[in-house]
DSSP file (Angstrom, degrees, kcal/mol; ACC not computed):
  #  RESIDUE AA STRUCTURE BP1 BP2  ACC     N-H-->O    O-->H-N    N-H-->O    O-->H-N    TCO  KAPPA ALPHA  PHI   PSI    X-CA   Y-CA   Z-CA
    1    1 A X              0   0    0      0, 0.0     5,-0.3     0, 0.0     4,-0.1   0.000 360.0 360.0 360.0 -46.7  129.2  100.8  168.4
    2    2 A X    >>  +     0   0    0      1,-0.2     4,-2.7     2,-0.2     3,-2.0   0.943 360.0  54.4 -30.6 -66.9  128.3   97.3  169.2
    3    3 A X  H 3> S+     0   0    0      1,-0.3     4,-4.1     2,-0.2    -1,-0.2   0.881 103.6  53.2 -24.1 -73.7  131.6   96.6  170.2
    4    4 A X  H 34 S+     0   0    0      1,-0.2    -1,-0.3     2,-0.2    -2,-0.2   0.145 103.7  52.7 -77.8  21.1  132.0   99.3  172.6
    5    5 A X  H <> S+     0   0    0     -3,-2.0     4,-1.8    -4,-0.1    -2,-0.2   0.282 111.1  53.2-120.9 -31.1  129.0   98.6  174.7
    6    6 A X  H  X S+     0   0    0     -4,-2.7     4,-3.6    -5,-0.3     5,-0.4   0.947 110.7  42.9 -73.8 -62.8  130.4   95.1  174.9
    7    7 A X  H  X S+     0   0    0     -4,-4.1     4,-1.6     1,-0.2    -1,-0.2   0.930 114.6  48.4 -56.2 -22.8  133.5   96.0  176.0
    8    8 A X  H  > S+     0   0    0      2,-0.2     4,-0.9     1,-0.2    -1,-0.2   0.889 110.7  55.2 -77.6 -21.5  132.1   98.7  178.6
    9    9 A X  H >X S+     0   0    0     -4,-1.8     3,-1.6    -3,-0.4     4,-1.5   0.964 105.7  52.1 -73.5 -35.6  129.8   95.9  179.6
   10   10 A X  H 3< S+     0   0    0     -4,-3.6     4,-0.3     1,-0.3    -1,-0.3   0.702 108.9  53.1 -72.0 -13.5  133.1   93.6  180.3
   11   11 A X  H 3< S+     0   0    0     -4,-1.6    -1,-0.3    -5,-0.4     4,-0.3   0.690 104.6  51.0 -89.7  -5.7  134.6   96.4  182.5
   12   12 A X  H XX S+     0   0    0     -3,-1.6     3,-1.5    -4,-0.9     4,-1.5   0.901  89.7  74.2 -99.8 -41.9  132.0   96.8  184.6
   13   13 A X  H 3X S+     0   0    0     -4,-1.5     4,-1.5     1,-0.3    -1,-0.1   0.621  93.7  59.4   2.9 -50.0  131.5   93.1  185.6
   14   14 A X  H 3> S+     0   0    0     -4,-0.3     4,-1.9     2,-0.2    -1,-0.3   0.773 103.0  53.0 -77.2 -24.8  134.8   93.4  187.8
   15   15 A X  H <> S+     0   0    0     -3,-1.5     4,-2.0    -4,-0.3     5,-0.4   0.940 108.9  50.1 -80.2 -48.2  133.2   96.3  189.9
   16   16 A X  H  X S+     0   0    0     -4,-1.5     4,-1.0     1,-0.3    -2,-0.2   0.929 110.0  46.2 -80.3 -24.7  130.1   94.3  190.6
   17   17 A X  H  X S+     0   0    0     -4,-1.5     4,-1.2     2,-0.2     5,-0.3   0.835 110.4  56.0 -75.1 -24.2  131.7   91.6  191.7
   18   18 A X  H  X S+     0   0    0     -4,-1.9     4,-1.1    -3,-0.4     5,-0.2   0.826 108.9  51.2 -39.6 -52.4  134.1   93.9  193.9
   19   19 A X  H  X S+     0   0    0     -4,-2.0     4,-2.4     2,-0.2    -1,-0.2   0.835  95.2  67.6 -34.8 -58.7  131.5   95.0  195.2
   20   20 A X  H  X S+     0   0    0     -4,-1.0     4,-2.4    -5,-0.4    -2,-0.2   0.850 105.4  40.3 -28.3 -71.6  130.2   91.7  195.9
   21   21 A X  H  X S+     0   0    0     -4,-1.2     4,-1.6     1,-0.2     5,-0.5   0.836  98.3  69.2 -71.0 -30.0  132.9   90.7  198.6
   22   22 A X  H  X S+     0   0    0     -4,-1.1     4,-2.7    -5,-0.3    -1,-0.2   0.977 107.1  46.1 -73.1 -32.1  133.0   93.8  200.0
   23   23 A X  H >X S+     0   0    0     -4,-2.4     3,-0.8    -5,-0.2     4,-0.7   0.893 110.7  52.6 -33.9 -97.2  129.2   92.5  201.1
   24   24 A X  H 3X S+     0   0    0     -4,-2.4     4,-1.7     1,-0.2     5,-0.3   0.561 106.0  42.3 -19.0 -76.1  130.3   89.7  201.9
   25   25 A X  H 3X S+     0   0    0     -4,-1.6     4,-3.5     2,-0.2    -1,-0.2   0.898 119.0  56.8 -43.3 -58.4  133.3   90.7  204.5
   26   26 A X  H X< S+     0   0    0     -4,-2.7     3,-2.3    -3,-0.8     4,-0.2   0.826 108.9  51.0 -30.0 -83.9  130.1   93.5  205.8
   27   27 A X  H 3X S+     0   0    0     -4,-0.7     4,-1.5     1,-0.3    -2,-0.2   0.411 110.3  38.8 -26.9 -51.9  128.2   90.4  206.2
   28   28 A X  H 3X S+     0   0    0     -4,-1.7     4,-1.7     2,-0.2     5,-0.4   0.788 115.2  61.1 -73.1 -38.0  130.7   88.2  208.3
   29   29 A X  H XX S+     0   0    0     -4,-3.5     3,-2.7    -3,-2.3     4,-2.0   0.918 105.1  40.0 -29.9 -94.5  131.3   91.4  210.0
   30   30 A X  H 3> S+     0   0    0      1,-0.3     4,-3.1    -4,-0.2     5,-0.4   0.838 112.5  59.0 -31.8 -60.5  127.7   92.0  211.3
   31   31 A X  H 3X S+     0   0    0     -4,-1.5     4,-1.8     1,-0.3    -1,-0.3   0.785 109.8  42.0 -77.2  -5.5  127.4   88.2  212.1
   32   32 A X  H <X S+     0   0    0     -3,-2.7     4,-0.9    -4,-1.7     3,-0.5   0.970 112.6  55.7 -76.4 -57.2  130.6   88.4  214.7
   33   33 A X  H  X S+     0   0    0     -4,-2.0     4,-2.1    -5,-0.4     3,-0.4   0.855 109.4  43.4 -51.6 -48.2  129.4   91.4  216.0
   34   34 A X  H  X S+     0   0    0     -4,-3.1     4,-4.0     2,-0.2    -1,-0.3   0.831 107.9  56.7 -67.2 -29.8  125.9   89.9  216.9
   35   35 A X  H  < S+     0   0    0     -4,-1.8     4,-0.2    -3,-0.5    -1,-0.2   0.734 108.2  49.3 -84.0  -4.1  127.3   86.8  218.3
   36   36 A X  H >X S+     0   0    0     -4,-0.9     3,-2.9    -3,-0.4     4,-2.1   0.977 114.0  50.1 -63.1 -91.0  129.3   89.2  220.7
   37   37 A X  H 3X S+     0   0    0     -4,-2.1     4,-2.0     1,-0.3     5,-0.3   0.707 108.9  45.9  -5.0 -82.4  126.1   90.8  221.3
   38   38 A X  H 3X S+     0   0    0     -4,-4.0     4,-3.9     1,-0.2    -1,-0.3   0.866 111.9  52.5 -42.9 -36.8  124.1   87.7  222.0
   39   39 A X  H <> S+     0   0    0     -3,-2.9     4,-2.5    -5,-0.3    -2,-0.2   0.847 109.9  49.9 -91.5 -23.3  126.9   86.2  224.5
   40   40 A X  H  X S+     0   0    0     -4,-2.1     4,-1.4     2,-0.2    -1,-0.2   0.816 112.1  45.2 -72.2 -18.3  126.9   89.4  226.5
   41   41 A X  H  X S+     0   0    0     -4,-2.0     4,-2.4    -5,-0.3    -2,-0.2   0.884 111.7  50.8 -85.9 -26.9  123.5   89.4  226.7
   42   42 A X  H  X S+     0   0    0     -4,-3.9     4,-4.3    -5,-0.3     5,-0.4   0.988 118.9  39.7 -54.5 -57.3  123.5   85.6  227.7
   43   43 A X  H  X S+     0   0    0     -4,-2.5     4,-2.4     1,-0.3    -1,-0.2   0.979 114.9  56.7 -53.3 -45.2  126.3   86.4  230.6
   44   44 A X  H >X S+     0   0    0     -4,-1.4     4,-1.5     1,-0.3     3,-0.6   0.811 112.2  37.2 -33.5 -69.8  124.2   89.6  231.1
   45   45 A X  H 3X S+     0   0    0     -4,-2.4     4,-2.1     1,-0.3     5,-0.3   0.853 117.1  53.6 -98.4 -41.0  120.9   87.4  231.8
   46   46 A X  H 3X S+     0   0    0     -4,-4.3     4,-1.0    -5,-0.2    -1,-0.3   0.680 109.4  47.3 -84.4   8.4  123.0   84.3  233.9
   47   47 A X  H <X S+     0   0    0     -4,-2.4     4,-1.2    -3,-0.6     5,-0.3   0.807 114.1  47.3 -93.9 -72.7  124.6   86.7  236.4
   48   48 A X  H  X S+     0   0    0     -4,-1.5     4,-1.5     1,-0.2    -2,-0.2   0.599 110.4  51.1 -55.5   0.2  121.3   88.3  237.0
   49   49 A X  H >X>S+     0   0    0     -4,-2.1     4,-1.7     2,-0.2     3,-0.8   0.902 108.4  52.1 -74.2 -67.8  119.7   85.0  237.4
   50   50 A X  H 3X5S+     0   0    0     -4,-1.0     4,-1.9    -5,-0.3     3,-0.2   0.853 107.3  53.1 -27.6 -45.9  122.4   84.2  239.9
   51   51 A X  H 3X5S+     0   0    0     -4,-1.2     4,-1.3     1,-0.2     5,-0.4   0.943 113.0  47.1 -56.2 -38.2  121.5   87.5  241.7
   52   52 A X  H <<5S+     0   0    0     -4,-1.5    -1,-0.2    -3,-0.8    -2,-0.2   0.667 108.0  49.7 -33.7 -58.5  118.1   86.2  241.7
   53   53 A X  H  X5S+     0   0    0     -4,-1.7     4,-1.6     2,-0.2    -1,-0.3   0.572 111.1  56.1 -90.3 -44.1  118.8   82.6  243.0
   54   54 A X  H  X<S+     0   0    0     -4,-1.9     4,-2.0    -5,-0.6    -2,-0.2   0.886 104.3  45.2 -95.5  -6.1  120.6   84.1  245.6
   55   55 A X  H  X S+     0   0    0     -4,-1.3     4,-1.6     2,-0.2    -2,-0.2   0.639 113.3  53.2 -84.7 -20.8  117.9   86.5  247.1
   56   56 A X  H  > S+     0   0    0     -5,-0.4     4,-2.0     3,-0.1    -2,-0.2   0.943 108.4  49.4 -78.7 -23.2  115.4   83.6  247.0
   57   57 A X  H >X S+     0   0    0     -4,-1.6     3,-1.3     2,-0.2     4,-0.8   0.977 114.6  42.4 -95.4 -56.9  117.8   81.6  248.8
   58   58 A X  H 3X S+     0   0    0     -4,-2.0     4,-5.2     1,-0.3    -1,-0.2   0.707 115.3  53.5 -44.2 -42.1  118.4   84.7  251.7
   59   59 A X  H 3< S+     0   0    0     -4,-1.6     4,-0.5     1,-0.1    -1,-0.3   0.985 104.7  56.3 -59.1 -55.2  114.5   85.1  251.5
   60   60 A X  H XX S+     0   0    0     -4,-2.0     4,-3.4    -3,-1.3     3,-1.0   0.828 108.9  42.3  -0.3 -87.6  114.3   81.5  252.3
   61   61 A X  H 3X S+     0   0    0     -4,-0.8     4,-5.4     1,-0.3    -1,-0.2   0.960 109.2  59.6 -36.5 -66.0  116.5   81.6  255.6
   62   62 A X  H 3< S+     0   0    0     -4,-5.2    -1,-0.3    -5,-0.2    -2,-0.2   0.650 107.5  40.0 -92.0  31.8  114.9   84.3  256.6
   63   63 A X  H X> S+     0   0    0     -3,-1.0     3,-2.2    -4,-0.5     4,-2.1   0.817 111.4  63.3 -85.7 -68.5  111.3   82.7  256.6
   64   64 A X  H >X S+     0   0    0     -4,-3.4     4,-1.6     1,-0.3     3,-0.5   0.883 109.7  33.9  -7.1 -75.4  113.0   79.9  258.0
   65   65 A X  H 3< S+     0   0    0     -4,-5.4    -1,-0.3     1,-0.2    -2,-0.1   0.302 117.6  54.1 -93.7  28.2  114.1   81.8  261.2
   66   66 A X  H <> S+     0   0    0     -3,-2.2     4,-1.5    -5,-0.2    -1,-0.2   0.442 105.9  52.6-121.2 -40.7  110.9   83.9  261.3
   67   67 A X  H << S+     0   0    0     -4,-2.1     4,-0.4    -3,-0.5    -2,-0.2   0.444 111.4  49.0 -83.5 -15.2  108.7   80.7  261.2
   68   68 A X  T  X S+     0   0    0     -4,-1.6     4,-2.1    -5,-0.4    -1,-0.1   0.814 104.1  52.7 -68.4 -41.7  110.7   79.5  264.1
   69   69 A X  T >4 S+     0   0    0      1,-0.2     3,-3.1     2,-0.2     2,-0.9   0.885 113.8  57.2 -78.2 -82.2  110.4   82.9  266.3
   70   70 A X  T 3X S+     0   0    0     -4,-1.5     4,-0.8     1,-0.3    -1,-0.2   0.169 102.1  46.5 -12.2 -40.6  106.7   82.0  265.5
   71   71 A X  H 3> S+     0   0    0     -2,-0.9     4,-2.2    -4,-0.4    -1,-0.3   0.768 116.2  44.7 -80.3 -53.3  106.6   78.8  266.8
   72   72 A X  H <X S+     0   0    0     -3,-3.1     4,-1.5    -4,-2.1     5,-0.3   0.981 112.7  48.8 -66.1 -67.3  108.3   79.8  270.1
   73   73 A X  H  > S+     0   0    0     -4,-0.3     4,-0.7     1,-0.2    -1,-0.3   0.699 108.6  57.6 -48.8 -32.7  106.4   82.6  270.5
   74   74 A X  H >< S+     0   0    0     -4,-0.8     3,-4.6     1,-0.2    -2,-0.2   0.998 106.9  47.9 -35.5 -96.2  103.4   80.1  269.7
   75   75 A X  H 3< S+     0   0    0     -4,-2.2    -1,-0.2     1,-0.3    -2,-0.2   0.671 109.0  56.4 -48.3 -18.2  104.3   77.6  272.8
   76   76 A X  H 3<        0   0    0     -4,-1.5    -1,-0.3    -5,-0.3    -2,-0.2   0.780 360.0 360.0 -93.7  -3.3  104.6   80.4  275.2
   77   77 A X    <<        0   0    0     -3,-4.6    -1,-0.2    -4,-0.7    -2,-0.2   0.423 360.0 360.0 -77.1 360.0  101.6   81.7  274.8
């Protein structure tokens, strides 16, 4: 009886370790998948910064030529 609980324990050994990798391989999976993840959300966040950057600079301008008509209008007065 002994015997055969030893051997059943030595066949089962190879499954857990099968197992094991098949983790593993998940694992490296997941972490490729997230670092896709992350770098679309990075491009994601610097194009809308760009949109950003370029409406402050439009706002900019048109303060710029708004604080001008001011000015004129100012000196004729």
């Amino acid at each position: 009886m002994l015997t055969r609980i030893a051997s059943v324990s030595a066949r089962r050994i190879p499954r857990v370790s099968a197992v094991s990798t098949r983790f593993y391989s998940e694992n490296q999976f997941n972490k490729k998948e997230k670092a896709h993840e992350d770098q679309y959300a990075r491009q994601h966040e610097q194009e809308q910064l760009k949109k950003l950057r370029d409406e402050i600079e439009k706002k900019k301008a048109e303060l710029a030529e708004l604080e001008k008509q001011h000015a004129a209008a100012a000196k004729s007065q």
